[in-house]
N, C-alpha and C positions, 0 to 999 in steps of 0.2 A: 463278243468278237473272237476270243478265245477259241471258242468250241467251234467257230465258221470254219477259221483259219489256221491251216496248221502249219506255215510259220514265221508264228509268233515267238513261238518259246526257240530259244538256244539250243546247242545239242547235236548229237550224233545222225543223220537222216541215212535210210538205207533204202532205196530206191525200190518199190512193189512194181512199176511199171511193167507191161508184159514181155520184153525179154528179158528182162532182168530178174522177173519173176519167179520167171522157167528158168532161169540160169545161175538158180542157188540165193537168190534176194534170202526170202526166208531164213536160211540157215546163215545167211551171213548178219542179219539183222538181233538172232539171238547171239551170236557169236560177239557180234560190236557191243549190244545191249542200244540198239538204236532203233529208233523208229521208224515207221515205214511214211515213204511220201509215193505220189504216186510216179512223179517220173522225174530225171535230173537231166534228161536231154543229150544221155551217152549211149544209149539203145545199142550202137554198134559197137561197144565195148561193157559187156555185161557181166557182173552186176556192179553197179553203181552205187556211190556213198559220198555224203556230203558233210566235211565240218567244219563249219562256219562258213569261210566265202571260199573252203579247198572242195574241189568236187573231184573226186579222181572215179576210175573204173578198171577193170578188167582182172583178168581170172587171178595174178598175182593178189587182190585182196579179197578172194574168197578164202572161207575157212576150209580145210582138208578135207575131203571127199564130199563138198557140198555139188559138184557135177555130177553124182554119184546117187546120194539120196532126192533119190525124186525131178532130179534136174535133170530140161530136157534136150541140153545142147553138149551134147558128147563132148569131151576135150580133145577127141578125134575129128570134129568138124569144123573145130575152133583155127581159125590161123594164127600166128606170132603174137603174142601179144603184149603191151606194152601200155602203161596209166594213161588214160587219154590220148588213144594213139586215132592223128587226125583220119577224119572221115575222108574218103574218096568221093571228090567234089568233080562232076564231068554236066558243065553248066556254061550256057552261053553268059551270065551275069554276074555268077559270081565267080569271086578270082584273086579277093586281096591286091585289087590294083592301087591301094593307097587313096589318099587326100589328094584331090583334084579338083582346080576350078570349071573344067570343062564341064565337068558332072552336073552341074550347078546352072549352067547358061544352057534358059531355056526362051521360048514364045513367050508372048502375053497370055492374058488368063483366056481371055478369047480362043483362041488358037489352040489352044492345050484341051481344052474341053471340046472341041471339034474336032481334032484327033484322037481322043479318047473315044467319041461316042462313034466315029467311023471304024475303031479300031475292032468293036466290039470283044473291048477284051472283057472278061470275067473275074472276078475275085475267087485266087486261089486259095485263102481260108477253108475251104470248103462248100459255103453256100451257093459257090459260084455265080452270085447276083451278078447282073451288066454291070460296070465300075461306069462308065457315063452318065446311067440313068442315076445314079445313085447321087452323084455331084451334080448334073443336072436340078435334082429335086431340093439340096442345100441352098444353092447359089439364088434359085427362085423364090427361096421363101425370107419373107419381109424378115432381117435383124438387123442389132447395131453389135452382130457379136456372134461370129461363127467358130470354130474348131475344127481341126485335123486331128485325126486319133489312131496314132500305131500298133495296130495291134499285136503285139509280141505273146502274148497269154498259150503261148503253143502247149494246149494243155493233153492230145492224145498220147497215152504211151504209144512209144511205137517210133514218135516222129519229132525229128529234131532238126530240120528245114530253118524253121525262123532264130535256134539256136545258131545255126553255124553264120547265117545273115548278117545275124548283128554281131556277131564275134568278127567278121570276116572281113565285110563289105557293108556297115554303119553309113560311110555318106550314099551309098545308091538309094537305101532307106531312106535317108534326110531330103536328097534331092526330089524323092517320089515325091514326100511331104509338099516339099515348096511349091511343086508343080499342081498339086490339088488346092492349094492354098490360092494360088494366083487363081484357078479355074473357079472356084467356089467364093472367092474375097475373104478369107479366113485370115486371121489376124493371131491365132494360137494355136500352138502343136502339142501333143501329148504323146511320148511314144512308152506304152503299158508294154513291162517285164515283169514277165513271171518270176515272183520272189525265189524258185527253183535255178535261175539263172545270173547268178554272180558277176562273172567273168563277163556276159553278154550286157547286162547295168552298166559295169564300168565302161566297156567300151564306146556304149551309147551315151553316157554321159563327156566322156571325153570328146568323143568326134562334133556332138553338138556342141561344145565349147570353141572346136576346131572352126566349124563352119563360122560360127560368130563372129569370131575375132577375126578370122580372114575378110568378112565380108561374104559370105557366100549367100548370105539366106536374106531377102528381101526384108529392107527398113521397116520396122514394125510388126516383124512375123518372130514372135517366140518359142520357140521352144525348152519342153522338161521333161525329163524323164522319171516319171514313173515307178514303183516298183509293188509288183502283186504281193498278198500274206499270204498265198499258196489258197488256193480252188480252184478246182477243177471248172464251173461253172463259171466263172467270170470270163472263161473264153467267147460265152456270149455276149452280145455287143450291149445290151442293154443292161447286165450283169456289171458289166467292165464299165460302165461310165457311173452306176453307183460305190464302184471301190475307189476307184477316181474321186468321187466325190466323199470318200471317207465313209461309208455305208456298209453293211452286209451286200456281199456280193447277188442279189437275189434278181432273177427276172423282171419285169414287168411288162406288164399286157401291151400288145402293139394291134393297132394305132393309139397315139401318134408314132411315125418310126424316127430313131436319132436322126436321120437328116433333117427333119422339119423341127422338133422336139428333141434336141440331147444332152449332154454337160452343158449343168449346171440350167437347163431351160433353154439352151442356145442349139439352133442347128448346128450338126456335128456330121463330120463325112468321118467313121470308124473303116478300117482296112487293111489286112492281115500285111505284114512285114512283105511278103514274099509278093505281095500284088504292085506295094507302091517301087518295091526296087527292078520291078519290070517296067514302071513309067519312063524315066531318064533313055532307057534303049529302044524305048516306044518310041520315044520323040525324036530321038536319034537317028532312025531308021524309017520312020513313017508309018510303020506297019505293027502289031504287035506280032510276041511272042505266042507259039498253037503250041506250047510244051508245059508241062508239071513236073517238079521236082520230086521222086520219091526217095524216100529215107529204108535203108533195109538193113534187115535185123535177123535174126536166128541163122539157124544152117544154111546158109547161103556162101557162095564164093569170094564175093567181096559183100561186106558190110560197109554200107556208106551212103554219100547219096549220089540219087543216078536221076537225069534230067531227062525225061520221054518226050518222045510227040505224042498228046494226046489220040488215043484211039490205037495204040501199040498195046499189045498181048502182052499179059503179065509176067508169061513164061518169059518172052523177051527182055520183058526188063530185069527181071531175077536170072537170066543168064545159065549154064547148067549148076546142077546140084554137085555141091563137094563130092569127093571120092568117099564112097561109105553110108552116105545119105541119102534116105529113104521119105522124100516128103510127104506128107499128108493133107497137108490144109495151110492156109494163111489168110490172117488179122488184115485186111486192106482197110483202111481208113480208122485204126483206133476203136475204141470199147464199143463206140455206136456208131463203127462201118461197118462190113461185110466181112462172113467169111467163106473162104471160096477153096471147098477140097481141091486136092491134085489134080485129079481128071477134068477139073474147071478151068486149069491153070491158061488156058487158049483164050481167056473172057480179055476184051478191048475193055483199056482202062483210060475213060473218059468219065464227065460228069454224067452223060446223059444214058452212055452205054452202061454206068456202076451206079445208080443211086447210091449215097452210099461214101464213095471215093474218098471224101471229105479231104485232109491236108496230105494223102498220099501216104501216111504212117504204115509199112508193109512188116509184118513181124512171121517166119514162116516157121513152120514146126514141122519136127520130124517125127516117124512111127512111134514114138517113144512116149508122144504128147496125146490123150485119150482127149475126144468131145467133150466126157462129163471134167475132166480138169478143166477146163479154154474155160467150161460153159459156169463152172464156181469161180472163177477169177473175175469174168466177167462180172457175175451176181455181186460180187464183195466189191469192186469196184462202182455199180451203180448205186449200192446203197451206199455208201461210203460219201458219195461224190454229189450224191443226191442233196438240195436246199434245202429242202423241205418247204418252201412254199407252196407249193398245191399239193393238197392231200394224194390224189391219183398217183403219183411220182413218189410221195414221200413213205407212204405204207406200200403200194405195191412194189418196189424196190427192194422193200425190204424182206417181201414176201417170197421171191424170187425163189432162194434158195431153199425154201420149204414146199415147194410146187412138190406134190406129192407125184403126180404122174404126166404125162403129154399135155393132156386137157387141162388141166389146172393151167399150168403154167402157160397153153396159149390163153388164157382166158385171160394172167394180167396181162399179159401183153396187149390182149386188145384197150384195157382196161389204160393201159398205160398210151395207147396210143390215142386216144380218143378224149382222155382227160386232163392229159399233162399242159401245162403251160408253157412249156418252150420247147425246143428241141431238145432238150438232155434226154426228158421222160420220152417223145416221142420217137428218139433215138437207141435207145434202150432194145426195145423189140429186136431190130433188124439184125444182129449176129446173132442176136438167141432162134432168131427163126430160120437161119440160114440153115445153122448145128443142127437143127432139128430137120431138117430137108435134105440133110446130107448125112446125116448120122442117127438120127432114130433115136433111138431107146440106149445108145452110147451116151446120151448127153446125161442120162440120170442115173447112169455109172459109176 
């Protein structure tokens, strides 16, 4: 378990994640004598460091001219900065509107799953599945014993969406729960935090004490919270309900999928943070939300997060370039999104229009930042993060970074996409092929 999860052991964590990366992680990492994790969930105030349950950030705790060597966010593009200075949140849901019973008073379960499935909303996790069809397929299959499952494992660097959720706005989270619980007949909740998120555990653990004791959460529906040993790969669903179950967080073959087959044997409806806290204003309203929350990071004018209407231009959501800032490319979706040089910057950022898009994690970089860096951050990142359960993923991965020329390295990638057993490997390819379409022979720079 040890060697799965890194953390277990105590200690200094210095955040590798990719803006933190580019933004002196490294030289801060030997400087602390800490180890590296891959993301703390501060992306907009970089670089990041965690000891024990204190997670702070920003240029105040880098070491002396660590923006300097090799780092690739000027402290000229940098604004004010301050330890954990909050995200700029511009979101129709979230808002730190407190403990409410309103939140809570919903339809029967009937009713709640007929608006759902008319609502056609999608799970913002990434995979963007239909969220009706999905409780649909739980609530139909014969048990004495179903599950709700939160998914908080926000594991792309980049993006810290389901962080600031449950720091912020914990019962919209709990309320979504209840509402798939009545839709589905689920009788158990589970809301899974990434061991990388302290502050975000405790809050979630208090608020569902909250809901209890008030009476908010329907006779018989429990909830617990959770908390990850650090992997990247338990962000997948069937990943995340063997950690749950005290397991190696490791894939496994689907079919059956967790709705019919999940914890512990039981149908399970699993559902990224950000999907179920757009339930309670779905029912509210009748209609769902047609927006995604994106998290932004590097040279950009505000770092934070910013809420789009799906199928808005990237350019638009990132707003103009600081004064001095010369952009090049940008991380959309995390280690296994897209990257999308400058002259792309006009691409509509939806699920269908970005294969790809995944939890919205936007990290941009400026002239400063070469292909062949993005494309070794990358490589150490997928092996790092990689399970090792299927060999395709588990050596090709590791191979990455020894791709001696073009051809080699598109060959694991087919290699990876054609063998891998889950998404991780099968995700893997698409920014290394993007770099490689847009940058050439820059990538092995």
């Amino acid at each position: 378990m040890r060697t799965f999860y890194d953390q277990l052991d105590p200690g200094v964590r210095v955040c590798d994640g990719t803006a933190c990366h580019f933004a002196g992680g490294p030289a801060l990492a030997r400087e602390a004598g800490g180890k590296p994790v891959r993301c703390l969930g501060v992306c907009y105030d970089p670089p990041g460091m965690r000891v024990g349950d204190d997670v702070t950030g920003g240029s105040d705790l880098a070491p002396r001219g660590a923006w300097g060597r090799g780092a690739d966010f000027p402290r000229a593009h940098a604004p004010p900065r301050r330890s954990l200075v909050p995200p700029v949140v511009l979101r129709n849901l979230l808002g730190s509107r407190g403990a409410s019973a309103d939140e809570y008073r919903m339809p029967d379960g009937d009713t709640i799953l007929r608006v759902v499935e008319a609502s056609g909303l999608r799970g913002r996790g990434g995979a963007a599945y239909p969220t009706g069809a999905k409780w649909r397929v739980a609530r139909d299959t014969p048990a004495d014993l179903r599950y709700v499952v939160a998914n908080g494992d926000e594991g792309d660097p980049g993006s810290y969406v389901d962080r600031v959720l449950m720091e912020q706005d914990p019962h919209a989270i709990l309320a979504g729960m209840l509402a798939c619980a009545r839709a589905v007949g689920a009788t158990r909740g589970v809301v899974f935090v990434r061991g990388e998120y302290p502050r975000a555990r405790a809050t979630m653990v208090e608020a569902a004490a909250e809901a209890r004791d008030a009476g908010w959460l329907d006779p018989g529906f429990e909830v617990e919270v959770h908390t990850g040993a650090g992997s990247y790969v338990c962000g997948e669903e069937t990943a995340l309900l063997r950690a749950i179950e005290g397991l190696r967080g490791e894939p496994s073959p689907k079919p059956p999928y967790p709705a019919q087959v999940g914890l512990f044997g039981k149908p399970t409806v699993i559902q990224n943070v950000e999907t179920l806290a757009q339930i309670p204003w779905l029912l509210q309203q009748g209609r769902r939300s047609d927006t995604k929350v994106a998290s932004l990071a590097g040279p950009v004018a505000e770092r934070g997060l910013v809420e789009f209407a799906l199928g808005t231009p990237l350019s638009a959501v990132l707003g103009a370039a600081p004064r001095g800032a010369r952009w090049k490319m940008a991380l959309v979706g995390g280690p296994l999104g897209r990257v999308l040089p400058a002259r792309a910057f006009d691409q509509p950022l939806s699920y269908d229009a970005l294969p790809g898009l995944g939890h919205a994690g936007i990290v941009v970089f400026d002239e400063t930042v070469s292909a062949g860096a993005l494309a070794r951050h990358l490589y150490d990142f997928a092996a790092a993060e990689s399970c090792g359960t299927c060999t395709p993923c588990r050596v090709g991965t590791a191979r990455l970074a020894r791709a001696p020329d073009r051809a080699a390295l598109e060959r694991l990638c087919e290699t990876l996409e054609i063998g891998s057993l889950c998404g991780f490997g099968l995700g893997v390819p698409r920014p290394i092929r993007d770099l490689l379409a847009a940058f050439g022979d820059e990538v092995f720079a």
